[in-house]
ROTI-590401 format. One record per atom (N, C-alpha, C, O, CB): residue number from 1; x, y, z; residue in three letters; atom name. Coordinates in Angstrom, 1 decimal, m for minus. Glycine has a CB too. Layout:
<recs>
+------+--------+--------+--------+------+------+
! resi !     c1 !     c2 !     c3 ! resn ! name !
+------+--------+--------+--------+------+------+
!  NUM !      X !      Y !      Z !  ALA !   CA !
...
+------+--------+--------+--------+------+------+
</recs>
This chain:
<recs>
+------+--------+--------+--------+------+------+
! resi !     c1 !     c2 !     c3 ! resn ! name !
+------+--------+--------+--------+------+------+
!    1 !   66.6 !  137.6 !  126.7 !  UNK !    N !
!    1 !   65.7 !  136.8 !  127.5 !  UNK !   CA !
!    1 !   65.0 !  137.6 !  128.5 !  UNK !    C !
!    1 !   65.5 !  138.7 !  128.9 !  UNK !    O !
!    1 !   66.5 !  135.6 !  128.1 !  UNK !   CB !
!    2 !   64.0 !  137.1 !  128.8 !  UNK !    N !
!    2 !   63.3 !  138.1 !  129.5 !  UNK !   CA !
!    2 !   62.3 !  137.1 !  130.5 !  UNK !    C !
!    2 !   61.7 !  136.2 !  130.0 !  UNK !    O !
!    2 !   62.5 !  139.1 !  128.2 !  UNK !   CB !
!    3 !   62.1 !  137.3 !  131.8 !  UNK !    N !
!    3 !   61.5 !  136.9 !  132.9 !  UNK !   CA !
!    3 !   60.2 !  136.8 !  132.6 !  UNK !    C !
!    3 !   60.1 !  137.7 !  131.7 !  UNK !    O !
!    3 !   61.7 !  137.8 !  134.1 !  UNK !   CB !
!    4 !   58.7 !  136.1 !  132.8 !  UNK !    N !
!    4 !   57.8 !  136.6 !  132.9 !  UNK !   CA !
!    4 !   57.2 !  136.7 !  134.1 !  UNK !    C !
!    4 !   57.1 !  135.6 !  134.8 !  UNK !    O !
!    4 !   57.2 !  136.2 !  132.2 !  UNK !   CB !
!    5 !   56.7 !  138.1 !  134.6 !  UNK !    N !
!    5 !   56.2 !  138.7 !  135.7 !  UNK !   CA !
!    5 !   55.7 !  137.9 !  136.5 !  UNK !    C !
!    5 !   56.3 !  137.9 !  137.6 !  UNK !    O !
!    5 !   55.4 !  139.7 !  135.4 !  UNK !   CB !
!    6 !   54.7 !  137.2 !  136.5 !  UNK !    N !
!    6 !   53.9 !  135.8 !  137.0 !  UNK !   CA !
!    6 !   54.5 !  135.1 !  137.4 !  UNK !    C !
!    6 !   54.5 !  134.9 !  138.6 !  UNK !    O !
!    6 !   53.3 !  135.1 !  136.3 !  UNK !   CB !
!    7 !   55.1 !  134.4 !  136.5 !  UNK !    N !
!    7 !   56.0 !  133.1 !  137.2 !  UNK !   CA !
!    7 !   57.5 !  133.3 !  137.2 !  UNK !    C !
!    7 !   57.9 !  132.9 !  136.1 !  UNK !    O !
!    7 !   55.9 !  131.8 !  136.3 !  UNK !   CB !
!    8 !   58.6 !  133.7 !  137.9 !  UNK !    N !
!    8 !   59.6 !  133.8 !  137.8 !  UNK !   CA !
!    8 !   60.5 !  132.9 !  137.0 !  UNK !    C !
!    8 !   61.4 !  133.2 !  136.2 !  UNK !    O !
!    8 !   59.7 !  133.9 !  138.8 !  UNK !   CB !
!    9 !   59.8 !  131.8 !  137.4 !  UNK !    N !
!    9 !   60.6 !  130.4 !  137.0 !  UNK !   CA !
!    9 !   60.1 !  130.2 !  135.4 !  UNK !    C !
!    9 !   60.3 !  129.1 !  134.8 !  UNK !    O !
!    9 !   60.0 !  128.9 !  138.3 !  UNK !   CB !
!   10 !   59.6 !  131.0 !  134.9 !  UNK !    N !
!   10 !   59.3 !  131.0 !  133.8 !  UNK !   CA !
!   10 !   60.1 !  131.5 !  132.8 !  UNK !    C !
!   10 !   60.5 !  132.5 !  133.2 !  UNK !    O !
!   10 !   58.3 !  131.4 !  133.8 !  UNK !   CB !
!   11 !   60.7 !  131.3 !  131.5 !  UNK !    N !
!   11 !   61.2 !  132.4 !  131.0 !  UNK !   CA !
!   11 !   60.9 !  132.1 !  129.6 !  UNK !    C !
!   11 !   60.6 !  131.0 !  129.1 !  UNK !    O !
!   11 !   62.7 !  132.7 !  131.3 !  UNK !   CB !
!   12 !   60.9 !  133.2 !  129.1 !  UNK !    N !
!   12 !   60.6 !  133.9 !  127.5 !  UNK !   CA !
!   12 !   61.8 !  134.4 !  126.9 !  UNK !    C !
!   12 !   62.6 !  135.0 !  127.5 !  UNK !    O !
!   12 !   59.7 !  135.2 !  127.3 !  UNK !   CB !
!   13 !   61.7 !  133.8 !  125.5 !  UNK !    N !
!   13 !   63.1 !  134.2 !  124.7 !  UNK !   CA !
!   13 !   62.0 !  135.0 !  123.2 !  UNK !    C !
!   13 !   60.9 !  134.9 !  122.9 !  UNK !    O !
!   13 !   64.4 !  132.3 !  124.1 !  UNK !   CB !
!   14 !   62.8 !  135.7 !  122.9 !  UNK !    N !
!   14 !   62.7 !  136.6 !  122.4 !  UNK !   CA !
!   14 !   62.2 !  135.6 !  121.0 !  UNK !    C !
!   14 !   61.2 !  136.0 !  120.3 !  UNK !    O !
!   14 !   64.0 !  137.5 !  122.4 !  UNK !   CB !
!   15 !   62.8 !  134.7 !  120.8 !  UNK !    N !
!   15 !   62.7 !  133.6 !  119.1 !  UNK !   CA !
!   15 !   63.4 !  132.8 !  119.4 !  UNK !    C !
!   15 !   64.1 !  133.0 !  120.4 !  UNK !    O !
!   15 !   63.3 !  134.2 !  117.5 !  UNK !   CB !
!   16 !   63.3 !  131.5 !  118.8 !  UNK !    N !
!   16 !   63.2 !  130.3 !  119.3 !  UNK !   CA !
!   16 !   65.1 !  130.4 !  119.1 !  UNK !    C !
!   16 !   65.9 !  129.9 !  120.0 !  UNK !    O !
!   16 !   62.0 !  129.0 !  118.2 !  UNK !   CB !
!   17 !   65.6 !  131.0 !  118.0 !  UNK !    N !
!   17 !   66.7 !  130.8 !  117.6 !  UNK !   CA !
!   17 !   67.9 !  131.4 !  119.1 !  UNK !    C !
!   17 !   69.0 !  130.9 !  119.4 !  UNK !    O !
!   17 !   66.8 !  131.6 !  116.0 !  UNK !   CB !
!   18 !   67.3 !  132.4 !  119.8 !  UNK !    N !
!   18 !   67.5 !  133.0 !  121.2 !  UNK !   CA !
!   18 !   67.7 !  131.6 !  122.1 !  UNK !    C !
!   18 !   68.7 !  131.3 !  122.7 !  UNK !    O !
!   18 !   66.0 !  134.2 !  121.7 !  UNK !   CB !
!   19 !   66.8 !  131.0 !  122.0 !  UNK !    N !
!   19 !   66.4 !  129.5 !  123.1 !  UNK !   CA !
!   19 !   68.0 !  128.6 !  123.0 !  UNK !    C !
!   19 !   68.9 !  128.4 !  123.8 !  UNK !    O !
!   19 !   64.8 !  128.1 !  122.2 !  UNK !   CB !
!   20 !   67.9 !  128.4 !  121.7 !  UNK !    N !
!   20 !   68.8 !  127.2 !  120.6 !  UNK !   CA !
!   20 !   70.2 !  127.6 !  120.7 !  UNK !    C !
!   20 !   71.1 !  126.7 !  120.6 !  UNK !    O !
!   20 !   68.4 !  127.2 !  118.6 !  UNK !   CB !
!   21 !   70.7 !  128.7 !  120.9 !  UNK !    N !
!   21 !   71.7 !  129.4 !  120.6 !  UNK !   CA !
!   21 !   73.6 !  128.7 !  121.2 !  UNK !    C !
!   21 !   74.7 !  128.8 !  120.7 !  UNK !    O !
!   21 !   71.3 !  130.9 !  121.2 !  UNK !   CB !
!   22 !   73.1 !  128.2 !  122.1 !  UNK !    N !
!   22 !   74.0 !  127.5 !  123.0 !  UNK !   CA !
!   22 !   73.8 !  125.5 !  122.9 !  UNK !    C !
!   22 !   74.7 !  124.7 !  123.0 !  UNK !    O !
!   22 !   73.6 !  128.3 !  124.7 !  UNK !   CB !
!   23 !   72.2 !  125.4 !  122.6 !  UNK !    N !
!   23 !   72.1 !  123.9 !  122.5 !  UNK !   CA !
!   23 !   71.8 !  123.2 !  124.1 !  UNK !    C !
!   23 !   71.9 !  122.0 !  124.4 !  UNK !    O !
!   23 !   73.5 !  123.2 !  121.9 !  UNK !   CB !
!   24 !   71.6 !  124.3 !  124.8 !  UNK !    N !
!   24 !   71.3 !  124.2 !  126.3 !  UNK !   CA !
!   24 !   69.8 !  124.3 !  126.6 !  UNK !    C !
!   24 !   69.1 !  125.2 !  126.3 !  UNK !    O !
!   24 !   72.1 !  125.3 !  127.2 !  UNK !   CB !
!   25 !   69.7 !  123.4 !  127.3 !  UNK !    N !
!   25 !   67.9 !  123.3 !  127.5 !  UNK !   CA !
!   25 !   67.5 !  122.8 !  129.1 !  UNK !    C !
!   25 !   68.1 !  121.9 !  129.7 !  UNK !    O !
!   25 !   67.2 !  121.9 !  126.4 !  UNK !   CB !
!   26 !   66.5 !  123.5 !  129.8 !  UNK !    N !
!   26 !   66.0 !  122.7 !  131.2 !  UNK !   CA !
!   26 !   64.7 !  122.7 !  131.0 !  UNK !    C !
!   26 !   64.1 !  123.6 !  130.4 !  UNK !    O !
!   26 !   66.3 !  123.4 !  132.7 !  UNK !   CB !
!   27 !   64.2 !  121.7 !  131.3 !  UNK !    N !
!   27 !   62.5 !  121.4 !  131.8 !  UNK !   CA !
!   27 !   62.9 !  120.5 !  133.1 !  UNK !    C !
!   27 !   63.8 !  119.8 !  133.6 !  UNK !    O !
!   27 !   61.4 !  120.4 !  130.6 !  UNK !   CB !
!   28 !   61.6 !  121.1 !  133.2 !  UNK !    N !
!   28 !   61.5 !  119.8 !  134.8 !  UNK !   CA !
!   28 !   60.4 !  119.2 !  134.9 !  UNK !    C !
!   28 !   59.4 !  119.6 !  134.3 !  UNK !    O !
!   28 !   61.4 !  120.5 !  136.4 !  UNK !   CB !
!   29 !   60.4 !  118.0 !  135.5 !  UNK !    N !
!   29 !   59.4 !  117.2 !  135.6 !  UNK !   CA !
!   29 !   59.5 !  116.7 !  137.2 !  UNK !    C !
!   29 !   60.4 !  116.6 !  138.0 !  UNK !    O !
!   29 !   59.5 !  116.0 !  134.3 !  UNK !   CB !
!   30 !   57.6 !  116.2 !  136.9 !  UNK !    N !
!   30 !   57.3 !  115.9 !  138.7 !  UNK !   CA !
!   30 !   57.4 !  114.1 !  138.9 !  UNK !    C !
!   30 !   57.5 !  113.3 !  137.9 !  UNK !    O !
!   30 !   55.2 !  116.4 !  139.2 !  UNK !   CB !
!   31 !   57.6 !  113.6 !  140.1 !  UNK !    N !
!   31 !   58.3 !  112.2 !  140.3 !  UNK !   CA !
!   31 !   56.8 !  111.9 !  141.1 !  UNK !    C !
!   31 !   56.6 !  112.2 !  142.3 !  UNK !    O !
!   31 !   60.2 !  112.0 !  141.3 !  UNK !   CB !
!   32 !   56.0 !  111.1 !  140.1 !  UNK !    N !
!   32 !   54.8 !  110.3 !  140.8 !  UNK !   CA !
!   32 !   55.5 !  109.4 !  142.0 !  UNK !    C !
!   32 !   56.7 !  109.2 !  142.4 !  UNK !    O !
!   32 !   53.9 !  109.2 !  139.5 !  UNK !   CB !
!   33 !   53.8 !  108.7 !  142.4 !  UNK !    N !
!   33 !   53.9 !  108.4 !  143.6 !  UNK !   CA !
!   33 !   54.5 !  106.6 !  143.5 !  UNK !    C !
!   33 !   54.2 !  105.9 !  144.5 !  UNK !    O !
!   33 !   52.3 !  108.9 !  144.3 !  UNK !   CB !
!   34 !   55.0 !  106.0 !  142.8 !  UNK !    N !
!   34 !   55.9 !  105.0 !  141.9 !  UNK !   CA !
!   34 !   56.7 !  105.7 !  141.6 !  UNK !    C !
!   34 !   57.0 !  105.3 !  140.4 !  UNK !    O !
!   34 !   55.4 !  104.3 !  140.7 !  UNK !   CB !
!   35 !   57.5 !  106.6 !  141.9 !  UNK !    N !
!   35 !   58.8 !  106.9 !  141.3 !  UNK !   CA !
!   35 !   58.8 !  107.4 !  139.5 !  UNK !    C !
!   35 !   59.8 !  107.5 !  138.7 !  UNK !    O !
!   35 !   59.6 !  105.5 !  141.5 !  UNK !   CB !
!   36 !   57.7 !  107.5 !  139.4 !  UNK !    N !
!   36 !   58.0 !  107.9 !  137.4 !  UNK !   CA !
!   36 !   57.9 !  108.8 !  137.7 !  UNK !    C !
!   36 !   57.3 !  109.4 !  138.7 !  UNK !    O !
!   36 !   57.0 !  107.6 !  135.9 !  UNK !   CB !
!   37 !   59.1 !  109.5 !  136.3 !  UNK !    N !
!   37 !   58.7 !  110.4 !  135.6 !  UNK !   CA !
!   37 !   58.0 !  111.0 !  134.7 !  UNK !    C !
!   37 !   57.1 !  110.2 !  134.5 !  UNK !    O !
!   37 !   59.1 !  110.5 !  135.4 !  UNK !   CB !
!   38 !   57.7 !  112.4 !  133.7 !  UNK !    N !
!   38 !   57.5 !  112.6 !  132.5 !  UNK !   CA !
!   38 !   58.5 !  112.8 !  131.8 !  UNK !    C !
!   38 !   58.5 !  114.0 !  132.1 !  UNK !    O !
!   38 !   56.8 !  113.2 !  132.3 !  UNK !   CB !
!   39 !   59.3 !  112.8 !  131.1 !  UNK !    N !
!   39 !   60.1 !  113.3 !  129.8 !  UNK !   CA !
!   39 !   59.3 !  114.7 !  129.3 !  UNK !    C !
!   39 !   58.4 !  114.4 !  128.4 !  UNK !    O !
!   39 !   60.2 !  112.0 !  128.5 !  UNK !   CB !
!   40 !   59.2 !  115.6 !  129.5 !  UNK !    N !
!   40 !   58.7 !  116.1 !  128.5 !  UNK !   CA !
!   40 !   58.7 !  116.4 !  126.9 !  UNK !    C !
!   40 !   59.7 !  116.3 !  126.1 !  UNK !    O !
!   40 !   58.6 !  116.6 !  128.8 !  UNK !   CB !
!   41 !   57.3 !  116.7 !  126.6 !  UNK !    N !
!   41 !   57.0 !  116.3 !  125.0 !  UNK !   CA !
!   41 !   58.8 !  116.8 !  123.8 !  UNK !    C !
!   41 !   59.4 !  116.2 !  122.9 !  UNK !    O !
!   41 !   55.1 !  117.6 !  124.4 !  UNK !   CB !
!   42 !   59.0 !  118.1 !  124.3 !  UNK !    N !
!   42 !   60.0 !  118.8 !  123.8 !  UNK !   CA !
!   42 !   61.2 !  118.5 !  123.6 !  UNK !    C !
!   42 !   61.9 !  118.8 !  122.6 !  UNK !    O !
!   42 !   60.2 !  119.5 !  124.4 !  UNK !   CB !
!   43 !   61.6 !  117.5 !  124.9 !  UNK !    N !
!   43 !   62.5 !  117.1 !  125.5 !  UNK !   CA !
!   43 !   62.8 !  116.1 !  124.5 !  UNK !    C !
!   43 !   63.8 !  116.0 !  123.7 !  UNK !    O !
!   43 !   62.3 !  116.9 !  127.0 !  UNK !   CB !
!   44 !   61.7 !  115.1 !  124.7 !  UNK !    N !
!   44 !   61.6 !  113.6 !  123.5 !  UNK !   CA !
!   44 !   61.6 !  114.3 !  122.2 !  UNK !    C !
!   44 !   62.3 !  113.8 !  121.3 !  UNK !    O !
!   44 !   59.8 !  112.5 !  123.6 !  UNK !   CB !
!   45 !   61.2 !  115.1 !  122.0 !  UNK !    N !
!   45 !   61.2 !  114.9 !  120.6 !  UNK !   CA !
!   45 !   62.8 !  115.5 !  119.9 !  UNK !    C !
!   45 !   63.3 !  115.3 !  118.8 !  UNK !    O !
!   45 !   59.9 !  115.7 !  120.1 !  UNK !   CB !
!   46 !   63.2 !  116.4 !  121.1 !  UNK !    N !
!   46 !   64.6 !  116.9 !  120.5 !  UNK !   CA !
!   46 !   65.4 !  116.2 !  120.0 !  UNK !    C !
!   46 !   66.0 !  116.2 !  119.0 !  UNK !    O !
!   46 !   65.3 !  117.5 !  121.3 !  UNK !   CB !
!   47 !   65.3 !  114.9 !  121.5 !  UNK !    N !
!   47 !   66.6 !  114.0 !  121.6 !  UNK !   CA !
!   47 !   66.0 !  112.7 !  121.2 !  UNK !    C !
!   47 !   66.3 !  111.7 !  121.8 !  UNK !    O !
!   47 !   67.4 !  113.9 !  123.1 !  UNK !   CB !
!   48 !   65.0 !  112.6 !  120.1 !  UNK !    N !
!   48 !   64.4 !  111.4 !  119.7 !  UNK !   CA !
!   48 !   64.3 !  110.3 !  120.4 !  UNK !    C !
!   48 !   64.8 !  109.3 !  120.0 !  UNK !    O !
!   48 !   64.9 !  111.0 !  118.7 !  UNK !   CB !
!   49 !   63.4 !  110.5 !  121.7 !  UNK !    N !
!   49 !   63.1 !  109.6 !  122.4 !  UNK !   CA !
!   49 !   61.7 !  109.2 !  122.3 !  UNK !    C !
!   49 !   60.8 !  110.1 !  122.4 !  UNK !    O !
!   49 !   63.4 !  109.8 !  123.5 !  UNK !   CB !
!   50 !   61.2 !  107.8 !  122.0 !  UNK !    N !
!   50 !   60.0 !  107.3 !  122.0 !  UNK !   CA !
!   50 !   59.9 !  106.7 !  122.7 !  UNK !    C !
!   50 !   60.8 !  106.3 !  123.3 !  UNK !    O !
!   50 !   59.5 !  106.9 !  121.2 !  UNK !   CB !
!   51 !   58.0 !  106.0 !  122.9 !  UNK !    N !
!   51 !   57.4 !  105.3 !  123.6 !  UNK !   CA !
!   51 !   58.6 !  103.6 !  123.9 !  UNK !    C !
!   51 !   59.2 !  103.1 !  122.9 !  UNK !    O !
!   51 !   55.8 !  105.3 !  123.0 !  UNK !   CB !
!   52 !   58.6 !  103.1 !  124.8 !  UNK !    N !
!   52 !   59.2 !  102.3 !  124.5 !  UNK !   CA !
!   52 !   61.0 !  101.9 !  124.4 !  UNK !    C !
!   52 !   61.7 !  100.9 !  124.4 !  UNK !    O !
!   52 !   58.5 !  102.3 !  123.6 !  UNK !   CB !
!   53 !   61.4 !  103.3 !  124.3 !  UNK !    N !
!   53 !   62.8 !  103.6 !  124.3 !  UNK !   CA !
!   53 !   63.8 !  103.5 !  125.9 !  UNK !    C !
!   53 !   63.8 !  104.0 !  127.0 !  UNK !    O !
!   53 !   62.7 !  105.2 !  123.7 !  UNK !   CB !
!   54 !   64.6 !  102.6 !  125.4 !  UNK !    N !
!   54 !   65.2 !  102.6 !  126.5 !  UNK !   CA !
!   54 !   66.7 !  104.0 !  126.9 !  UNK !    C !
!   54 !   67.5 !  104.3 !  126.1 !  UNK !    O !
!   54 !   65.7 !  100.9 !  126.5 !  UNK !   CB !
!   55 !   66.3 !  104.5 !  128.3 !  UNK !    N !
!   55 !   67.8 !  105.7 !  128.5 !  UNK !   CA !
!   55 !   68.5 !  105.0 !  129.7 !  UNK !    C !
!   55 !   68.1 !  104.2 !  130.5 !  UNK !    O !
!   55 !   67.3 !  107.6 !  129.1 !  UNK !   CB !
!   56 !   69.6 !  105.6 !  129.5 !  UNK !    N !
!   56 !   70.2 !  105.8 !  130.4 !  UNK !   CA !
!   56 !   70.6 !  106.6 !  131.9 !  UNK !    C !
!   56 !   70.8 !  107.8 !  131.9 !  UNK !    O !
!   56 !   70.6 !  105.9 !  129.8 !  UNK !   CB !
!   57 !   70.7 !  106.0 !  132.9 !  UNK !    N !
!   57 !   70.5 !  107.1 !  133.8 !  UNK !   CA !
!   57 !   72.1 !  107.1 !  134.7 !  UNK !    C !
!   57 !   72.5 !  106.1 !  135.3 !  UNK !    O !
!   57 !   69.0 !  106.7 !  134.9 !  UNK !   CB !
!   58 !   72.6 !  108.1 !  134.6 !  UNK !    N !
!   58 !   73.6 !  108.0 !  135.2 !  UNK !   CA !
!   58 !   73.4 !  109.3 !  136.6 !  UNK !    C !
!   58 !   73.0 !  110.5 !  136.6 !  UNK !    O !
!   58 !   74.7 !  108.2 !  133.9 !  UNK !   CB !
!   59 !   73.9 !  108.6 !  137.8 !  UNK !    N !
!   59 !   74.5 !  109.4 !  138.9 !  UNK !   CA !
!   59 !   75.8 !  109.8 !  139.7 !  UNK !    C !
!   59 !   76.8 !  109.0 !  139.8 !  UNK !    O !
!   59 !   74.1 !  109.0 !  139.6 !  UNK !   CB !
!   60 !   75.7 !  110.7 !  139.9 !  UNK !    N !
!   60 !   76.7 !  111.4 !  141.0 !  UNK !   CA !
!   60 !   76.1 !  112.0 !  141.7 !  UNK !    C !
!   60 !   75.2 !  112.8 !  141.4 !  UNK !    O !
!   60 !   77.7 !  112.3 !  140.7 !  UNK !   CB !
!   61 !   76.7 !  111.6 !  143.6 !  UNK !    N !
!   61 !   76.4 !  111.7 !  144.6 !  UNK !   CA !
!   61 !   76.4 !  113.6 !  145.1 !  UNK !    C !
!   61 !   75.8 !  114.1 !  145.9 !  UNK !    O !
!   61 !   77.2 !  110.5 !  145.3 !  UNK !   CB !
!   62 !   77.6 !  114.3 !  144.0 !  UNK !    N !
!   62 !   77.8 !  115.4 !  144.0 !  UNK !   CA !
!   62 !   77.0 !  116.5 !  143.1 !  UNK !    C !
!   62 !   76.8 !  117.7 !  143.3 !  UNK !    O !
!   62 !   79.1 !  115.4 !  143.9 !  UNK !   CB !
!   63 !   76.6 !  115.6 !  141.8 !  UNK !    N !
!   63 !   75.9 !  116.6 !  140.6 !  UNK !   CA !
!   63 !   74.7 !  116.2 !  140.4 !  UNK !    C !
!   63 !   74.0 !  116.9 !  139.6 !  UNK !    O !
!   63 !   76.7 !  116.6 !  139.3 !  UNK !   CB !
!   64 !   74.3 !  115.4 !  140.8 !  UNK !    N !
!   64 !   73.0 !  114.6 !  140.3 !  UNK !   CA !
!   64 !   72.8 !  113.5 !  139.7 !  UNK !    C !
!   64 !   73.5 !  112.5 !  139.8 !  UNK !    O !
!   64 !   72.3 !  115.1 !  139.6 !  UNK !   CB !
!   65 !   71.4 !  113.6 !  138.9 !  UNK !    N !
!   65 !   71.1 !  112.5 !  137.9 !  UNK !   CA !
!   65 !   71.2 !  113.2 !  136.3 !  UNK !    C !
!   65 !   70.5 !  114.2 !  136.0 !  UNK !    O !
!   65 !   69.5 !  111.9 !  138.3 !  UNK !   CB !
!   66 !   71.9 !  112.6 !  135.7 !  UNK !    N !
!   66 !   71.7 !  112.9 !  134.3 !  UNK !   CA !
!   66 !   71.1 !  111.5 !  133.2 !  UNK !    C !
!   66 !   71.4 !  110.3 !  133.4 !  UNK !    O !
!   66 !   73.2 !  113.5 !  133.8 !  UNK !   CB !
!   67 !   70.3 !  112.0 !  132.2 !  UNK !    N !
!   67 !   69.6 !  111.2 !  131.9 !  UNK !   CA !
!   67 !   70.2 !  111.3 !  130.1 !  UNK !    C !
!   67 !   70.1 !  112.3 !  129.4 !  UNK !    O !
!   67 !   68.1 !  111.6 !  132.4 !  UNK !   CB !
!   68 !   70.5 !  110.5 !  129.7 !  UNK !    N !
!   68 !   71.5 !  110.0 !  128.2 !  UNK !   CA !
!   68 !   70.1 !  109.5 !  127.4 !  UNK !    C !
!   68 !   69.3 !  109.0 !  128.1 !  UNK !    O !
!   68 !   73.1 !  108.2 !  128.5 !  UNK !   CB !
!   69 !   69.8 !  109.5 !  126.1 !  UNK !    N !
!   69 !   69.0 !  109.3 !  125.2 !  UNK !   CA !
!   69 !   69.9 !  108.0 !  124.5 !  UNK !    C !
!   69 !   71.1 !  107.8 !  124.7 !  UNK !    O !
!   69 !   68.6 !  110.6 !  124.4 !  UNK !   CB !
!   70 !   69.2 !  107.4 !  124.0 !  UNK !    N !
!   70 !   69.6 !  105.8 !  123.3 !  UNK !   CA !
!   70 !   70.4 !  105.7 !  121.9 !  UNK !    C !
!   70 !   71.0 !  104.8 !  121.3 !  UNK !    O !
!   70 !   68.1 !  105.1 !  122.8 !  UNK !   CB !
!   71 !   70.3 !  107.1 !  121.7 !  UNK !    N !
!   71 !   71.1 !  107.7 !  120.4 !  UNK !   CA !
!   71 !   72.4 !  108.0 !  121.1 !  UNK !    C !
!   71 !   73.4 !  108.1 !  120.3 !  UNK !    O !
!   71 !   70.4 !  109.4 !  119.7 !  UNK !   CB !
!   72 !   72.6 !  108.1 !  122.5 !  UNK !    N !
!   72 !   74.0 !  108.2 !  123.0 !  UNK !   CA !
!   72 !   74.9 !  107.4 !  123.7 !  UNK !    C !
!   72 !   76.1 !  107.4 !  123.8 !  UNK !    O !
!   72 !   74.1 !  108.9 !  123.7 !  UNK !   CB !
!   73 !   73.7 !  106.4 !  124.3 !  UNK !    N !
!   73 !   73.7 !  105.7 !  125.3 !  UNK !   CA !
!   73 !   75.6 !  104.8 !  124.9 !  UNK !    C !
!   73 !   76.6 !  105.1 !  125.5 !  UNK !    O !
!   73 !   72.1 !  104.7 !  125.3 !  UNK !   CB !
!   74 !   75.5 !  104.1 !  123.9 !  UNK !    N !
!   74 !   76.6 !  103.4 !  123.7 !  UNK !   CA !
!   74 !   78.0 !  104.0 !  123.8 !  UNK !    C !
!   74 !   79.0 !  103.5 !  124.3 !  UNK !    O !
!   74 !   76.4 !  102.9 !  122.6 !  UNK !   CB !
!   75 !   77.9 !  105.1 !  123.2 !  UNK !    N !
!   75 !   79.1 !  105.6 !  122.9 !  UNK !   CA !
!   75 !   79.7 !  106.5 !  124.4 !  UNK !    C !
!   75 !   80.9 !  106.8 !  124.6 !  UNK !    O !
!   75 !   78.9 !  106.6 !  121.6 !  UNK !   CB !
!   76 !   78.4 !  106.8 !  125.5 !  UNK !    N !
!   76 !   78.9 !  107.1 !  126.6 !  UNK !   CA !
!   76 !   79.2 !  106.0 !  128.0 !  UNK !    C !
!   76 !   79.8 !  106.2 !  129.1 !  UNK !    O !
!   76 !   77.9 !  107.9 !  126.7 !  UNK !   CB !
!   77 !   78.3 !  104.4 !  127.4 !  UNK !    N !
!   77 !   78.9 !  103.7 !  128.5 !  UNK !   CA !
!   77 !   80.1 !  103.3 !  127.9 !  UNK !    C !
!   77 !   80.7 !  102.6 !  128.7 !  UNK !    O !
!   77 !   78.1 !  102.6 !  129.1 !  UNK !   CB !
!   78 !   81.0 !  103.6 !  126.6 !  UNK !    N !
!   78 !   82.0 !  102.9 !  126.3 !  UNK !   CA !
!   78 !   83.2 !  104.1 !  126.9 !  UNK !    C !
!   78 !   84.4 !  103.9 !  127.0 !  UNK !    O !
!   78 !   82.0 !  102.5 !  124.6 !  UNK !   CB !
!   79 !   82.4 !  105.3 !  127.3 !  UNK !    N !
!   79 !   83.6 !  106.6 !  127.7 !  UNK !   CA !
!   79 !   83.5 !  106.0 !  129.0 !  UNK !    C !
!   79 !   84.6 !  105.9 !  129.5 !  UNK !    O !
!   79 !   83.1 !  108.5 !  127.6 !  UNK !   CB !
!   80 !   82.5 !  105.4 !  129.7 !  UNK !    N !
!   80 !   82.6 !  105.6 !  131.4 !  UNK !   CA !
!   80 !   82.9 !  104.6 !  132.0 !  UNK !    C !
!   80 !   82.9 !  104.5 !  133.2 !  UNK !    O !
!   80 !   81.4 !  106.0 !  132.1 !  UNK !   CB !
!   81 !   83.2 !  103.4 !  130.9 !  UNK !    N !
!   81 !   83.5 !  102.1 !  131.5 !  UNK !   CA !
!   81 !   84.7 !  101.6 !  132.0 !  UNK !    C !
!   81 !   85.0 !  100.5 !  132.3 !  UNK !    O !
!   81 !   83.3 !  101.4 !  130.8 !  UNK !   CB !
!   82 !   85.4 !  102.6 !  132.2 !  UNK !    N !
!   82 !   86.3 !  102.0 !  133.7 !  UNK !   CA !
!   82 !   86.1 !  102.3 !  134.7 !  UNK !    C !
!   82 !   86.5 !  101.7 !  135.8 !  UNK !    O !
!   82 !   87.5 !  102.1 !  134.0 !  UNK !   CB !
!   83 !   85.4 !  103.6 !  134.6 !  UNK !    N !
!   83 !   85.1 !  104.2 !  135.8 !  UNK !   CA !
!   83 !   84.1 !  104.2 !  136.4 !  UNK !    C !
!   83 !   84.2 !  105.1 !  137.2 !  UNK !    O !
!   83 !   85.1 !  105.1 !  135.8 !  UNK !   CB !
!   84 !   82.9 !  103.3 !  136.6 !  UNK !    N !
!   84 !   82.3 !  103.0 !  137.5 !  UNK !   CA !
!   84 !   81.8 !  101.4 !  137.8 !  UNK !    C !
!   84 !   80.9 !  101.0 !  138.5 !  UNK !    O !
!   84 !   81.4 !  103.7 !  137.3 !  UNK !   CB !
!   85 !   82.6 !  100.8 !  136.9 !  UNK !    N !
!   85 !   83.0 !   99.6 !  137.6 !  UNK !   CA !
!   85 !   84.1 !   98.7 !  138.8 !  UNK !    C !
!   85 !   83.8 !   97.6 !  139.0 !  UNK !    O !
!   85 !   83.1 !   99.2 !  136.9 !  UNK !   CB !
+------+--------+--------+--------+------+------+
</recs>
């Protein structure tokens, strides 16, 4: 993996299979002036999210926000349901 000079925050992998290797991914996205987001295009299409699709948003006051796709959604509020009710 390799930095690009320009943007720090940028990075280049050598081949896509370099990227994939772990199944670990970041993008970021900007929070309009209503509170939306974007998903990005990559992001949706990895984790088969479409127009219209409802996610999940789960918080901790210590780790953040994490965001569950509809393909998970069930099987993770059935893991977290004692615990945040």
């Amino acid at each position: 993996m390799e930095t690009n000079s320009s943007n720090h925050t940028h990075l280049t992998y050598k081949d896509k299979i370099e990227k994939n290797k772990q199944g670990l991914y970041a993008w970021t996205a900007k929070v309009g002036s209503k509170g939306q987001i974007v998903i990005p295009k990559e992001a949706r299409d990895l984790f088969h999210i479409q127009s219209g699709d409802t996610v999940l948003l789960l918080g901790d006051q210590t780790q953040g926000i994490a965001l569950v796709s509809g393909d998970q959604m069930t099987a993770m509020l059935h893991a977290i349901k004692g615990k945040i009710l």
